[in-house]
C-alpha positions as CSV (number, residue, x, y, z in Angstrom):
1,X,-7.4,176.9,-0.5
2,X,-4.8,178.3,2.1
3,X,-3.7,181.3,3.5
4,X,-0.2,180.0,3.5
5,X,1.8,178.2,0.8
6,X,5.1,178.0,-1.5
7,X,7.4,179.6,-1.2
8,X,7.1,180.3,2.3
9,X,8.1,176.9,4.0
10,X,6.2,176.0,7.6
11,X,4.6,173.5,8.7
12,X,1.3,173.9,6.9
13,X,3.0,175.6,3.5
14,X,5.1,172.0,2.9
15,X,2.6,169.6,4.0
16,X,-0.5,171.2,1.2
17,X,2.2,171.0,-1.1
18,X,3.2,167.7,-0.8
19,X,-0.6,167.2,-0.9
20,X,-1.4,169.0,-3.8
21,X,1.6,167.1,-6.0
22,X,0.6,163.8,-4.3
23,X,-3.1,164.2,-5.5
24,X,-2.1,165.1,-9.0
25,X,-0.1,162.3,-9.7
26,X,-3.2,159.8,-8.3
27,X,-5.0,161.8,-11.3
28,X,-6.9,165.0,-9.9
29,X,-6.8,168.0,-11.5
30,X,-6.1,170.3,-8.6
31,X,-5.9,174.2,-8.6
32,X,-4.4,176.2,-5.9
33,X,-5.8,179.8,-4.6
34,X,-3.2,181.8,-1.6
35,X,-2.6,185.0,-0.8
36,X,0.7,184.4,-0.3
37,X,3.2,186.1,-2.8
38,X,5.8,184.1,-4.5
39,X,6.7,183.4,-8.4
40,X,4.2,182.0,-11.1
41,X,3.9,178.2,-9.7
42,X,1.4,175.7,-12.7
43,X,-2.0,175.9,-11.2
44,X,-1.3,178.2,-8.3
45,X,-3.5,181.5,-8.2
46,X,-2.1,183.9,-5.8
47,X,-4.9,186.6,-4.7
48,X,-2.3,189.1,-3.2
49,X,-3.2,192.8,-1.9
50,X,-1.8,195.4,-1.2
51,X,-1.2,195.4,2.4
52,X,1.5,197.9,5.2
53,X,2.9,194.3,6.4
54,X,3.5,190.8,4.8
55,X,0.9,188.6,6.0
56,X,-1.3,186.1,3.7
57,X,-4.4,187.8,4.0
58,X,-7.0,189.7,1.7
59,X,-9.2,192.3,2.8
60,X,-11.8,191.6,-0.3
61,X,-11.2,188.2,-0.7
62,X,-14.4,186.5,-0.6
63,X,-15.7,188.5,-3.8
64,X,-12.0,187.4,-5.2
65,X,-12.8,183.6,-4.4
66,X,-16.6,183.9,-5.5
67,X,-15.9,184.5,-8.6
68,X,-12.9,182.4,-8.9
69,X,-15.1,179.0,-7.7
70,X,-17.9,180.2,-9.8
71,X,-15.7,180.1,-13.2
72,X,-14.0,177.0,-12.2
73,X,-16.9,175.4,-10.7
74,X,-14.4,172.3,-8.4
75,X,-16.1,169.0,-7.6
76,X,-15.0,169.9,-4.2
77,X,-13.1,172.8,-2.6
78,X,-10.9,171.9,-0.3
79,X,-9.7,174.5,2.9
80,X,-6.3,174.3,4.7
81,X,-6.5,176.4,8.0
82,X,-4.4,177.1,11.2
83,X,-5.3,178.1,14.4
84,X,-6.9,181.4,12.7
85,X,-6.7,181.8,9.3
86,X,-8.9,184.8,7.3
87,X,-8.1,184.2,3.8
88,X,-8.9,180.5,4.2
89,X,-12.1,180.9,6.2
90,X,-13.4,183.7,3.6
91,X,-12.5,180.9,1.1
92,X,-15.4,178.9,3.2
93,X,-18.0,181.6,2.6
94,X,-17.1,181.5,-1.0
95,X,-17.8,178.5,-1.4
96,X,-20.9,178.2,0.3
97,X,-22.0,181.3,-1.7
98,X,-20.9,179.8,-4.6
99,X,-22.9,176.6,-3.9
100,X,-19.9,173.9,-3.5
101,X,-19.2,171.5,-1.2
102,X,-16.2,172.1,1.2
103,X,-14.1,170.0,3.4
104,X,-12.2,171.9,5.9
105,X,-9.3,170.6,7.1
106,X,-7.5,172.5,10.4
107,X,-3.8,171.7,10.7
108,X,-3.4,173.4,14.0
109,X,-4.5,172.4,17.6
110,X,-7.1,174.8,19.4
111,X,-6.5,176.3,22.6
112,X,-8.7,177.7,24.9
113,X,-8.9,180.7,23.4
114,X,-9.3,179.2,19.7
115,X,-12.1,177.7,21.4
116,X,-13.6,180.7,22.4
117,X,-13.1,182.5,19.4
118,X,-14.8,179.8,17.0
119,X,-17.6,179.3,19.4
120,X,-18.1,183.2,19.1
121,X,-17.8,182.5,15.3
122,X,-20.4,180.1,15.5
123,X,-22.7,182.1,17.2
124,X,-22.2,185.0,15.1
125,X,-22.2,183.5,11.4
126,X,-23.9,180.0,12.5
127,X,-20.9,178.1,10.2
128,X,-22.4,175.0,12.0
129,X,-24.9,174.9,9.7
130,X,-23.3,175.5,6.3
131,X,-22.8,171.7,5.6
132,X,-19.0,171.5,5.9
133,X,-17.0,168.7,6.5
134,X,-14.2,168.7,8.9
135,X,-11.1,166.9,9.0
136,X,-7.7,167.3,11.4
137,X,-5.3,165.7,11.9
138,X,-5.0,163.7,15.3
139,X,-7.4,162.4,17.5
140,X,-5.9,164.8,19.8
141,X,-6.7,168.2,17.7
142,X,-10.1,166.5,16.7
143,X,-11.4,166.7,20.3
144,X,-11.5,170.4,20.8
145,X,-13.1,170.5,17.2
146,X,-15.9,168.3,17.9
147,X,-16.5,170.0,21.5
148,X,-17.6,173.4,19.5
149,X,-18.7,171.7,16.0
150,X,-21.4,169.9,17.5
151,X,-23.2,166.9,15.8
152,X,-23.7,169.1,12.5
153,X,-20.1,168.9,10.9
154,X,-18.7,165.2,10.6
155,X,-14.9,165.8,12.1
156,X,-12.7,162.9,10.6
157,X,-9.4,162.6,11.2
158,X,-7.2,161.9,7.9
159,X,-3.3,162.4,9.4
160,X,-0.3,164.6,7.6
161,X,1.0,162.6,4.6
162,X,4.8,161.0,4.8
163,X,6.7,159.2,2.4
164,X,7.8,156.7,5.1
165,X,9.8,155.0,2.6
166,X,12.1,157.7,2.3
167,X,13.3,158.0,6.2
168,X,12.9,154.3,7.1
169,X,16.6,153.1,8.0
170,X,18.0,156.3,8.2
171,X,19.1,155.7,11.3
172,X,20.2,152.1,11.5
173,X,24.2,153.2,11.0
174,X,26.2,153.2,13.6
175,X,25.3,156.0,16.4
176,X,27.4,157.2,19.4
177,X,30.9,158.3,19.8
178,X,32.8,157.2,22.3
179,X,29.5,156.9,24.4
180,X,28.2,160.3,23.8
181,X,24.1,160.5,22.9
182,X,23.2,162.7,20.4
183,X,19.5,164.1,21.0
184,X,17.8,165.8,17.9
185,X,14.9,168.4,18.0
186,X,13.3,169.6,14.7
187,X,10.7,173.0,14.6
188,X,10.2,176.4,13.6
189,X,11.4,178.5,16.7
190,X,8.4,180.6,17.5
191,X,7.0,181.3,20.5
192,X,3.5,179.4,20.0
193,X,6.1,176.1,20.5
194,X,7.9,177.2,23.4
195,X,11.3,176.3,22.3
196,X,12.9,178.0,25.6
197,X,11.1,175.4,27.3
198,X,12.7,172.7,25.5
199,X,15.8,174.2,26.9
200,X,14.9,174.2,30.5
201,X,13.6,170.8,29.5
202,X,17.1,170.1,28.4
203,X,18.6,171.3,30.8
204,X,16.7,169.2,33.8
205,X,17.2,166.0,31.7
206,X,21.0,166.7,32.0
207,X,20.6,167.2,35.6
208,X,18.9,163.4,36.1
209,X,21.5,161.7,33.5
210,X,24.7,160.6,35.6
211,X,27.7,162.8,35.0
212,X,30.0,160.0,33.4
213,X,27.4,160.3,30.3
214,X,28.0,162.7,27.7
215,X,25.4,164.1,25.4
216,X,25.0,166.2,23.0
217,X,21.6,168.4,21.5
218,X,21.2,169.9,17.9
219,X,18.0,171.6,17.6
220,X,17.1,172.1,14.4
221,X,15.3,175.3,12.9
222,X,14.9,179.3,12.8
223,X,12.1,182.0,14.0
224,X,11.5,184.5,16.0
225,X,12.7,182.9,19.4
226,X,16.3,182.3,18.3
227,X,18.0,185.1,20.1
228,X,15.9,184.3,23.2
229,X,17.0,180.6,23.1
230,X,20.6,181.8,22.6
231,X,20.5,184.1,25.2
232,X,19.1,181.2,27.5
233,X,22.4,179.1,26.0
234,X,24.7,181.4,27.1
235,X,23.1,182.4,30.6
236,X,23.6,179.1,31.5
237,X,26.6,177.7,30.1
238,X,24.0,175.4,27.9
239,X,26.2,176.3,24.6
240,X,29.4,173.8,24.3
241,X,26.9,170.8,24.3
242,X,23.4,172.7,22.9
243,X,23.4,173.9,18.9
244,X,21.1,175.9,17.0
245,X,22.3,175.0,13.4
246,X,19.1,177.6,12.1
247,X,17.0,175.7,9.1
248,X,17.6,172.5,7.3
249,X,16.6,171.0,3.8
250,X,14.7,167.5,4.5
251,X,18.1,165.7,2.8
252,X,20.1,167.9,5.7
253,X,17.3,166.7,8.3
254,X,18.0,162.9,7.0
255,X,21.5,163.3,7.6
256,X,21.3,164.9,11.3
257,X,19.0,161.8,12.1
258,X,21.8,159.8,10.8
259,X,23.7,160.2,13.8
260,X,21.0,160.8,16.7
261,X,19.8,158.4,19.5
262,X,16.5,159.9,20.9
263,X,14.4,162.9,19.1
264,X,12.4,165.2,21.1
265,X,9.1,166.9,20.7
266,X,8.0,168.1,23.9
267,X,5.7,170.4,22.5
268,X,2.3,170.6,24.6
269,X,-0.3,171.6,21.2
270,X,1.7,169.7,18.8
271,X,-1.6,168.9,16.3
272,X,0.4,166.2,14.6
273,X,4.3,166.0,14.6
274,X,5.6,165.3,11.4
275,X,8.7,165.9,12.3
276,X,8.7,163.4,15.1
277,X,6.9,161.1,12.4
278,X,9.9,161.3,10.6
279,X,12.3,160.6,13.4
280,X,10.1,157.7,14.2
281,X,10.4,156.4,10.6
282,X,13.9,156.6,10.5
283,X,14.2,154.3,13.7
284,X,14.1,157.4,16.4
285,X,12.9,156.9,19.8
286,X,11.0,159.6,20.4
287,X,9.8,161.9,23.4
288,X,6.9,163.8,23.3
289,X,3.9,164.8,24.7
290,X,0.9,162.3,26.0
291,X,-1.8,164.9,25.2
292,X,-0.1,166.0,21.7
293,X,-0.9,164.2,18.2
294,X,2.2,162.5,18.4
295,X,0.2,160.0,20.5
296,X,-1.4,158.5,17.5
297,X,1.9,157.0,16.1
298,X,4.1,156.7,19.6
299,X,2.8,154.6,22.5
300,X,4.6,154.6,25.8
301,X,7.4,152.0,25.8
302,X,7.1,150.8,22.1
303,X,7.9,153.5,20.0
304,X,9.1,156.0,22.7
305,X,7.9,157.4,26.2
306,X,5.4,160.0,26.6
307,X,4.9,162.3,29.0
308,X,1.7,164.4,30.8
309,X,3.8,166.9,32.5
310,X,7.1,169.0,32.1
311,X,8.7,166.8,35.0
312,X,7.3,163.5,33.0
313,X,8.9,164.7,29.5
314,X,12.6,165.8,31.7
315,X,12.3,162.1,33.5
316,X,11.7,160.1,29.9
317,X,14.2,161.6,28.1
318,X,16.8,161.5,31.0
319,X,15.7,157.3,30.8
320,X,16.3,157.2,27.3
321,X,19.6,158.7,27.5
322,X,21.0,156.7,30.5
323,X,19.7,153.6,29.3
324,X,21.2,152.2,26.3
325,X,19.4,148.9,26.5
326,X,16.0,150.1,26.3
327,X,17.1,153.1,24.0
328,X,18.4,150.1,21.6
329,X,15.0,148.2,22.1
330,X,13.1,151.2,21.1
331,X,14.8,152.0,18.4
332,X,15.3,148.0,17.0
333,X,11.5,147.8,17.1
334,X,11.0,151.5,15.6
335,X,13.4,150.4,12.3
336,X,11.6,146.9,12.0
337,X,8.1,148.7,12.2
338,X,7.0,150.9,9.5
339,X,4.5,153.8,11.0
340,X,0.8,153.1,11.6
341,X,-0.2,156.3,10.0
342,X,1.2,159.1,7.2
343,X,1.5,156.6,4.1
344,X,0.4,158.6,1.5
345,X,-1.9,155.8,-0.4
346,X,-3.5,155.8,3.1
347,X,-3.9,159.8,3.6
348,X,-5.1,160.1,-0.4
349,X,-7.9,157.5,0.4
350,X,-9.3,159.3,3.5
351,X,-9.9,162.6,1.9
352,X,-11.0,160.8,-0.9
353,X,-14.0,159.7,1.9
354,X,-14.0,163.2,3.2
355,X,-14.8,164.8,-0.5
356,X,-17.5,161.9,-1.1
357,X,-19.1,162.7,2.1
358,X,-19.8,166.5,2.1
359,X,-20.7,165.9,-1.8
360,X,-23.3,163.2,-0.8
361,X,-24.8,165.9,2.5
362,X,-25.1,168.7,-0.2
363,X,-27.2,166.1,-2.8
């Protein structure tokens, strides 16, 4: 169950995807219900209405998903949400009515205000007590979940799924041109990730790197913020060493990598970082957040340098691109080392868990 999914192609959309295909080739039979348009897709049942804008949402779609759960009758149904997602939520009150068990799993990292509106939520429809179980997917998003949750929902912590085999030495060919560091950023440009911030992050990491030392940034994605970031390019002469290719196919992703030094993912509420995961993977030192989910699979001075503040983040990357010797180290130990987390076998087994668990609390 998710708001969002195929053919539209964030963050959220790609990764239940991958799920869904991973899960039926382990032998599940797995059916999909969206409200998000799109072509026929095998097993995919899109609950579409009729709406004045294109957003994944149904204004009658619990009575839609009721009856839906109540002719298939799942083992276990199984809810993808972001920071606020309707459709996906009223396919939680289906379910309950319906009498099924449901794991809930929320992709996205709650802010204050998340907070607040959940714990209003709670209040209000008491979903505390409808015998759900949670998962996310850091220990950093988890914490915010538990603090409004309480002890009544289990929140487990079951990472975003990678084929890690597919991006390990990616990177090991030969990088740099004629000493230049190429620095790589992957993410939808919207506002929620603050990718003008990345530039101003950019832009006082170029001010602490010594002059002789050229660099180089492709940042790679589109959105809504584009023609602010561009704007910010041109305003200060950011443009002959900053580019915005727009969106990439993961094969066009692989390539960039290819020729980077240092990925960056400065992010604040990054909930996981799978495209960080996949720099990491592919040998990439990476620079990112202390407080974000990238934390679970980068530790300061092994696989990258993290960073509490904006000044933290601009100082780390500025190291990293000055220093070839410990930029070399990092990445040496990061192609050697496969990932701690996001092997599929691994993030099949842990929902597996989750789905025996909320099946055992409704027996």
């Amino acid at each position: 169950m998710s708001d969002c999914y195929l053919p539209r192609l964030g963050g959220i959309e790609v990764q239940v995807a991958d799920l869904v295909r991973m899960q039926r080739e382990a032998g599940h039979e797995v059916e999909v219900a969206t409200a998000t348009k799109g072509e026929p897709l095998p097993g995919v049942h899109r609950i579409v209405a009729r709406m004045p804008f294109d957003l994944p949402v149904h204004p009658f779609g619990v009575g839609h998903l009721t009856r839906l759960m109540t002719s298939w009758r799942p083992d276990v149904v199984h809810v993808h949400t972001g920071a606020v997602s309707p459709f996906a939520w009223m396919g939680v009150r289906a379910a309950v009515r319906a009498g099924l068990p449901a794991v809930v799993t929320v992709h996205s990292m709650w802010d204050p205000v998340t907070r607040g509106l959940y714990t209003a939520l709670r209040l209000l429809f008491e979903w505390h007590r409808w015998g759900l179980v949670a998962t996310t997917v850091s220990n950093a998003a988890a914490r915010p979940i538990r603090a409004v949750a309480g002890r009544r929902i289990p929140v487990n912590v079951v990472p975003n799924g990678l084929d890690v085999s597919g991006w390990r030495h990616v990177g090991s060919g030969a990088r740099g041109h004629d000493g230049e560091v190429h620095v790589v950023a992957v993410g939808r440009l919207a506002p929620r990730k603050q990718p003008v911030r990345l530039l101003k992050l950019l832009r006082a990491a170029r001010a602490k790197v010594p002059p002789g030392v050229p660099m180089r940034v492709t940042i790679i994605g589109d959105g809504p913020a584009r023609s602010s970031m561009e704007r910010f390019l041109r305003e200060h002469g950011m443009s002959g060493w900053v580019s915005l290719p727009g969106r990439h196919t993961r094969e066009e992703i692989a390539k960039v990598l290819a020729s980077a030094d240092v990925f960056v993912a400065p992010a604040p509420r990054e909930s996981f970082g799978i495209a960080a995961l996949e720099a990491r993977a592919a040998g990439l030192p990476v620079v990112a957040r202390a407080q974000s989910g990238v934390s679970d699979f980068v530790r300061h001075g092994e696989e990258g340098l993290l960073g509490a503040t904006f000044d933290d983040l601009a100082d780390a990357l500025a190291t990293l691109i000055a220093d070839d010797e410990l930029r070399e180290r990092i990445a040496a130990h990061n192609r050697d080392t496969a990932p701690s987390v996001g092997a599929w076998p691994a993030v099949l087994e842990g929902f597996d868990r989750c789905y025996a668990q909320v099946r055992e609390r409704g027996a």
